[in-house]
Residue frames relative to the residue before (quaternion, step in Angstrom):
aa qw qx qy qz dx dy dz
X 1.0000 0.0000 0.0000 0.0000 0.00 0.00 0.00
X 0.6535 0.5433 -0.2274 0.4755 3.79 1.08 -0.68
X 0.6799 0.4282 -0.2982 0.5152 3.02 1.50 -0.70
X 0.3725 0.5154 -0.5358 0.5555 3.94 1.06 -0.39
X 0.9579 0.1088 -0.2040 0.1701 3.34 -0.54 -0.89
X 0.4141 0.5672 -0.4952 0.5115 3.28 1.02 1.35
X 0.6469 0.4479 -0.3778 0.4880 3.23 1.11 -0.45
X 0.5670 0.5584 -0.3469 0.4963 3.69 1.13 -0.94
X 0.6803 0.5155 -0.3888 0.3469 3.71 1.02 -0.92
X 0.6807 0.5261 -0.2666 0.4346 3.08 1.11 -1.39
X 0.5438 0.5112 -0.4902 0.4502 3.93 0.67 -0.96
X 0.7177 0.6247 -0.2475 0.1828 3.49 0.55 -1.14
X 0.6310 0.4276 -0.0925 0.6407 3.16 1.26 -1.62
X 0.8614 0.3250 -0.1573 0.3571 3.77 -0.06 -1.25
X 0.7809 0.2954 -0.3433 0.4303 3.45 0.72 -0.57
X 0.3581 0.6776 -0.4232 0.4832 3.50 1.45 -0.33
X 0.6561 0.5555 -0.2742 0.4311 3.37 0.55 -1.21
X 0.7686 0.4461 -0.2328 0.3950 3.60 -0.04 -1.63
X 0.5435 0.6341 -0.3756 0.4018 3.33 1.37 -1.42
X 0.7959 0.3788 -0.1870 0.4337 3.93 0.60 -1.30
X 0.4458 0.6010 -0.5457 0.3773 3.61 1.39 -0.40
X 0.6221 0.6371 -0.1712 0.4217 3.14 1.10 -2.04
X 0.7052 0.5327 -0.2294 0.4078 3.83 0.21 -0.85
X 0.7407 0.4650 0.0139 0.4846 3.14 1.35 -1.51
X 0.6451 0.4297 -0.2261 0.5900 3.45 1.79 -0.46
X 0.5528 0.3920 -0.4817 0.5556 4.01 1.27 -0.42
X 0.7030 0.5035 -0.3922 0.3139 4.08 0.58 -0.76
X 0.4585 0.6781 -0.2658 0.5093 3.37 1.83 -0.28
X 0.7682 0.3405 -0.1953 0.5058 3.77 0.87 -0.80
X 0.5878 0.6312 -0.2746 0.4250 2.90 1.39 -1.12
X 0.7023 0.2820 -0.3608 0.5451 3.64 1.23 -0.37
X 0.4423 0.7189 -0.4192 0.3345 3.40 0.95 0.18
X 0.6981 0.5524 -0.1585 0.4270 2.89 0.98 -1.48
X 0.5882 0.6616 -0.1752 0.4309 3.36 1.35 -1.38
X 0.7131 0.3925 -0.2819 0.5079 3.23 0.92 -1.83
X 0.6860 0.4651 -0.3832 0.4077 4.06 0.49 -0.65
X 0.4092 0.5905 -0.4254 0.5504 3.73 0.98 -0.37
X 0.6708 0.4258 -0.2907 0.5331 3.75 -0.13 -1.05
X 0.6785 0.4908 -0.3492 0.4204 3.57 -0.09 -1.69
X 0.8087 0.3389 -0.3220 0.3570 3.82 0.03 -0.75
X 0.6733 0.4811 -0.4170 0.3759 3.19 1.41 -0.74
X 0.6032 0.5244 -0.4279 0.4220 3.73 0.99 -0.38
X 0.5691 0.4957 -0.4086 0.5132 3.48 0.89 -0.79
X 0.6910 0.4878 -0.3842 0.3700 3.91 0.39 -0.33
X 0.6398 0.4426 -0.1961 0.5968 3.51 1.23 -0.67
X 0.2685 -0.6667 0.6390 0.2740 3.29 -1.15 0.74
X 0.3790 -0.7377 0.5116 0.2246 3.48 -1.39 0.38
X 0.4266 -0.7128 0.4993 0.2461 3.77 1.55 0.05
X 0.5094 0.4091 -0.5638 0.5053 4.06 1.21 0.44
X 0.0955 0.7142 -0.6932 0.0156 3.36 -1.33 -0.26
X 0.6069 -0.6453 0.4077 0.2212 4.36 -1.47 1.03
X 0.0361 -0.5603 0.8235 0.0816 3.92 -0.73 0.39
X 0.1821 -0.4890 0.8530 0.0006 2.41 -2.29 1.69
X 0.1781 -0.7126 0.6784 0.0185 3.13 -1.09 0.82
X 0.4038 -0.8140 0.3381 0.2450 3.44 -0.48 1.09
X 0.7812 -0.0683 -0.1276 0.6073 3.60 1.73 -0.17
X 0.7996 -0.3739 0.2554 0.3945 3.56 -1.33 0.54
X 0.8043 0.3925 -0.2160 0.3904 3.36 0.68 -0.75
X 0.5216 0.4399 -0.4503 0.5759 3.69 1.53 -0.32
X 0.3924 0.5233 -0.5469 0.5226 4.26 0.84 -0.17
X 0.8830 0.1156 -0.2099 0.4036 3.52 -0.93 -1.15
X 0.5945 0.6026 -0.4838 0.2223 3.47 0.16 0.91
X 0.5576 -0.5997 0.4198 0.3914 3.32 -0.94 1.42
X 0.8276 0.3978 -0.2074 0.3373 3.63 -0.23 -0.91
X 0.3462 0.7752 -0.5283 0.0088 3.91 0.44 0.63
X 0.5053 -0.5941 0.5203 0.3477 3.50 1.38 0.51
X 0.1993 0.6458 -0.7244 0.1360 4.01 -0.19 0.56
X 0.4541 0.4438 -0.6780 0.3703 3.90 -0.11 1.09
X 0.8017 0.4593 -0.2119 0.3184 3.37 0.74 -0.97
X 0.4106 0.7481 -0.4186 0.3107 3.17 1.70 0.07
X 0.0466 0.7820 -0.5826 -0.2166 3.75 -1.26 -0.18
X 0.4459 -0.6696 0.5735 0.1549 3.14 -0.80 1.28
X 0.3544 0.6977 -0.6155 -0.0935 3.42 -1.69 0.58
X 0.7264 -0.4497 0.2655 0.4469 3.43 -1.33 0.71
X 0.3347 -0.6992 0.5530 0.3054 3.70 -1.35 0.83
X 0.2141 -0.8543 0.3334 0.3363 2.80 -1.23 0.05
X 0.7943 -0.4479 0.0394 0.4086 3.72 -1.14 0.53
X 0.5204 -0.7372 0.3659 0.2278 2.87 -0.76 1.40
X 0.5918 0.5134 -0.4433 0.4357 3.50 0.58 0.93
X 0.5312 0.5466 -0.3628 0.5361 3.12 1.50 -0.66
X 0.5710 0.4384 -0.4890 0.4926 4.15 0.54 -0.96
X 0.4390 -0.5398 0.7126 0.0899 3.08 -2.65 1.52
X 0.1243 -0.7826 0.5979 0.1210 3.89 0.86 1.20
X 0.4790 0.4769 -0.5384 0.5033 4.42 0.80 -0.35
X 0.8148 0.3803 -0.2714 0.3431 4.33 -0.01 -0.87
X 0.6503 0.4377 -0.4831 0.3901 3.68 0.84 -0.20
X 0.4882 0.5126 -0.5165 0.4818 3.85 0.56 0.09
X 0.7203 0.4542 -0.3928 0.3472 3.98 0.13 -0.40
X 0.7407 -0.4965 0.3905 0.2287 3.64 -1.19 0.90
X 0.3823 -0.7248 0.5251 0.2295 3.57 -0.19 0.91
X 0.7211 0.3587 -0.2594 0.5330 4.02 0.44 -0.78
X 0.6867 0.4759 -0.3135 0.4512 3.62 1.23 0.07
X 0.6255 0.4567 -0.3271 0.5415 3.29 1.59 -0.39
X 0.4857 0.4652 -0.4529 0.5853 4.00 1.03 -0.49
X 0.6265 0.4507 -0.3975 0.4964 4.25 0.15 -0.61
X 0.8021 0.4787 -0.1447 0.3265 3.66 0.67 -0.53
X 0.3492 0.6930 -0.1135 0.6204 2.58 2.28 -0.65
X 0.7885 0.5066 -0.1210 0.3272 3.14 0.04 -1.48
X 0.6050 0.6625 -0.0766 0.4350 3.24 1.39 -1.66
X 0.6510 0.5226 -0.0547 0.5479 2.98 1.11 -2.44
X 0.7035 0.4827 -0.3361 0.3989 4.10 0.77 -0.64
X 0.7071 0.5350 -0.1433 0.4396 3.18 1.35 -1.46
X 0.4617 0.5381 -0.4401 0.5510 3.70 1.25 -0.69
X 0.8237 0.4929 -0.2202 0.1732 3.41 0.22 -1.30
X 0.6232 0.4896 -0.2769 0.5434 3.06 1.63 -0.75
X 0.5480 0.4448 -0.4542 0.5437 4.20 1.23 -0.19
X 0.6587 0.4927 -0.4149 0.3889 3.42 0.62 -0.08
X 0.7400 0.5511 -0.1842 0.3388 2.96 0.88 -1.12
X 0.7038 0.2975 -0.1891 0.6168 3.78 1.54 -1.13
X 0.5762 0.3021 -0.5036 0.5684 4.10 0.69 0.51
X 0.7807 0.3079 -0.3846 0.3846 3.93 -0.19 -0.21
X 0.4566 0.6547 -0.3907 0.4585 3.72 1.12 -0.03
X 0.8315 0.5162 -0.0430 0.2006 2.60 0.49 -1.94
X 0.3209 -0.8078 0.4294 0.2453 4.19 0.74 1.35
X 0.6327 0.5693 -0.3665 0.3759 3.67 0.78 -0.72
X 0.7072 0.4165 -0.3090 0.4805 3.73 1.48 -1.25
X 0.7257 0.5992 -0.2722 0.2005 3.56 1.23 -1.06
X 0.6476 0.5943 -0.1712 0.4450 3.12 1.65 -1.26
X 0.5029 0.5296 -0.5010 0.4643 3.86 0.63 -0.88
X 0.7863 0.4561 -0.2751 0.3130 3.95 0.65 -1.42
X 0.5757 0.6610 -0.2850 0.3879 2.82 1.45 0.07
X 0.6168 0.4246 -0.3086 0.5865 3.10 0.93 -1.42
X 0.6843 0.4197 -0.4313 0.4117 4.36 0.19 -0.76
X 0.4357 0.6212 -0.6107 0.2265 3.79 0.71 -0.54
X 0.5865 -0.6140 0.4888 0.2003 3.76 -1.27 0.75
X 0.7100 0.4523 -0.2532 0.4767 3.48 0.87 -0.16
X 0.3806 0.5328 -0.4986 0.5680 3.44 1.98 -0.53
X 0.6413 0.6131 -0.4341 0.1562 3.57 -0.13 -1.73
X 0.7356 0.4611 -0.2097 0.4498 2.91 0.48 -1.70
X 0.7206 0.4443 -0.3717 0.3810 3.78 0.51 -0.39
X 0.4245 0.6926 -0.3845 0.4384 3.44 1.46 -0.36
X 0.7586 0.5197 -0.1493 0.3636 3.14 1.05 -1.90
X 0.5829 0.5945 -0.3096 0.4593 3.38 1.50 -0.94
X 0.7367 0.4553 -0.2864 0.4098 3.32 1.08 -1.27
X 0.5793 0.5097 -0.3976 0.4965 3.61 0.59 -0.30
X 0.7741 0.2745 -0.4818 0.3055 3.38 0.99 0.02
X 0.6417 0.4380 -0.2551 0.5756 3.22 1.33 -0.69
X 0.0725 0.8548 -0.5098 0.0642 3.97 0.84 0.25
X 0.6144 0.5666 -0.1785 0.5192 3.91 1.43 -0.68
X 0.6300 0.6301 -0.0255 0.4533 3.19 1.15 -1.34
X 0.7942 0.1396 -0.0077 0.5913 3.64 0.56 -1.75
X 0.1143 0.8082 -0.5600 0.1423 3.61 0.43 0.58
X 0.7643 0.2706 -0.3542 0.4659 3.31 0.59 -0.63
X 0.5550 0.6178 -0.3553 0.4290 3.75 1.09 -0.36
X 0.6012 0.4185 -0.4133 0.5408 3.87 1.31 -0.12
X 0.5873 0.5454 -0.4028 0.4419 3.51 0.98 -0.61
X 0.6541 0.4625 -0.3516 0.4843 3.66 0.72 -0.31
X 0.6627 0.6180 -0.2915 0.3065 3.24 1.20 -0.92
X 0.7605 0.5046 -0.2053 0.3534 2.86 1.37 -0.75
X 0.6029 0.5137 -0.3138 0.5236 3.24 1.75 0.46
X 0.1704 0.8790 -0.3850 0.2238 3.38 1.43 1.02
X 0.6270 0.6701 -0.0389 0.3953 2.29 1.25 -1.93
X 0.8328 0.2255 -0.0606 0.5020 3.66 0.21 -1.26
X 0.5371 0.4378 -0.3997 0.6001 3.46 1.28 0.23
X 0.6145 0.4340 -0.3875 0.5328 4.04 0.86 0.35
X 0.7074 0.4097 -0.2857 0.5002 3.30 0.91 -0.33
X 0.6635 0.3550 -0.4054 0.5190 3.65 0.98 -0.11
X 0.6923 0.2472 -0.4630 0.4952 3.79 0.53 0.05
X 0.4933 0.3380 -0.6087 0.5215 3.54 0.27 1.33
X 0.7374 0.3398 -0.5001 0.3011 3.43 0.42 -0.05
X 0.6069 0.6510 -0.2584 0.3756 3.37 1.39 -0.34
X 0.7720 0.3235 -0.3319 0.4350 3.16 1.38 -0.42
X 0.0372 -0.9186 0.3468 -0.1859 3.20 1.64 0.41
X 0.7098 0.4970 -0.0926 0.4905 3.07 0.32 -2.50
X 0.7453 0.4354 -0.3569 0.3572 3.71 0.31 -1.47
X 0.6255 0.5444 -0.3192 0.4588 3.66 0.91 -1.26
X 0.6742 0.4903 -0.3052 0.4604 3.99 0.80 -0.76
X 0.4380 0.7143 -0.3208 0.4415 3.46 1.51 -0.83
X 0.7739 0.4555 -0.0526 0.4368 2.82 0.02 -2.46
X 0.7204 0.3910 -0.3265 0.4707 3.96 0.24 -0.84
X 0.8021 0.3094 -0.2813 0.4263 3.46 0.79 -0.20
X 0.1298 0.5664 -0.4451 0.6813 2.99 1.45 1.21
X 0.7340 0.4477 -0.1848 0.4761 3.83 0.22 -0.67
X 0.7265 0.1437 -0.2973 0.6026 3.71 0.84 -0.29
X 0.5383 -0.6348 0.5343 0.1476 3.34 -1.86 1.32
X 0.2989 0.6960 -0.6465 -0.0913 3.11 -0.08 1.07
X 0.8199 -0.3044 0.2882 0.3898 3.83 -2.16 0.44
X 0.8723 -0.0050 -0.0455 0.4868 3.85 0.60 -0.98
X 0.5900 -0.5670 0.4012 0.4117 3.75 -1.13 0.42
X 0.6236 0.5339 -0.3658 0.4385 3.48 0.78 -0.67
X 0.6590 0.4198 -0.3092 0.5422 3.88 1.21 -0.43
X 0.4051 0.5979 -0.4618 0.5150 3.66 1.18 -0.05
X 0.8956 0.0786 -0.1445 0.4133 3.37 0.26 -1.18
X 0.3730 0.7692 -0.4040 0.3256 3.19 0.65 0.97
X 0.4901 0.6455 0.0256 0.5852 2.48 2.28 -1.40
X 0.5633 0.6202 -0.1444 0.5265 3.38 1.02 -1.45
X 0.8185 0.0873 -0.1555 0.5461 3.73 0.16 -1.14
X 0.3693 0.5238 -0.5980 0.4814 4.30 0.75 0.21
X 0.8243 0.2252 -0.3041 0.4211 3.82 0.01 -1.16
X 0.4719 0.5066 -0.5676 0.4454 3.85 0.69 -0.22
């Protein structure tokens, strides 16, 4: 008899239960499903609405904004926008630009360049002295001149290698409106 009415308890409380978890969880997708159905079909249709920024309060409340001459284009995704670069001065970011182009190109044609890098090389004061060592021990440091003599072109490839980062980093330095024009910028100057 105790056991009838644990089992009657349990049917009662627990499966009653699951039944509605269950019920309540297919009506749960079921509007899921529904709401994403919809989502694609609006997203397939255009709706012809679309935002005016106006650039101050008073071109808003004016009667005359000419909307023939407007031109509409698509924004873009609002992850792609550098929200740190639209606050900065347009004649201050071309000045920055400019700066950011010109650093780069003295970098670019005096470290590149083997004819400006190497003379400093061979005069560097620490070459000198090893020059001097070898000539005396010249028998001795053979294999150390053999290394020596890959100084040279092993300075010029980690300038060319770090190249990319320094072109990276300065352009970082100019504000431009979207990340995707950041790096666009990025690989033109690379």
């Amino acid at each position: 008899m105790i056991i009838t009415y644990i089992v009657y308890y349990l049917r009662s409380t627990i499966l009653d239960h699951s039944v509605g978890l269950t019920y309540y969880r297919t009506k749960k997708w079921e509007a899921v499903r529904n709401l994403l159905r919809e989502y694609t079909k609006t997203m397939g249709n255009a709706q012809g609405a679309f935002c005016i920024t106006f650039r101050t309060e008073s071109m808003a409340r004016s009667e005359h904004n000419e909307a023939e001459s407007w031109q509409a284009s698509f924004a873009p995704d609002p992850t792609d926008i550098n929200w740190d670069a639209l606050v900065i001065n347009k004649k201050g970011m071309w000045f920055r630009t400019f700066e950011v182009n010109f650093l780069l190109f003295i970098i670019f044609f005096f470290c590149t360049t083997p004819s400006f890098i190497l003379p400093y090389i061979s005069n560097f004061p620490a070459n000198s002295a090893f020059f001097e060592l070898q000539k005396k021990y010249e028998h001795e440091l053979k294999p150390i001149s053999f290394l020596a003599q890959f100084l040279k072109p092993l300075v010029l490839l980690l300038v060319a290698s770090i190249l990319p980062d320094v072109v990276y980093y300065f352009s970082s330095l100019v504000p431009d409106p979207l990340k995707s024009e950041q790096k666009h910028g990025v690989m033109w100057r690379v």
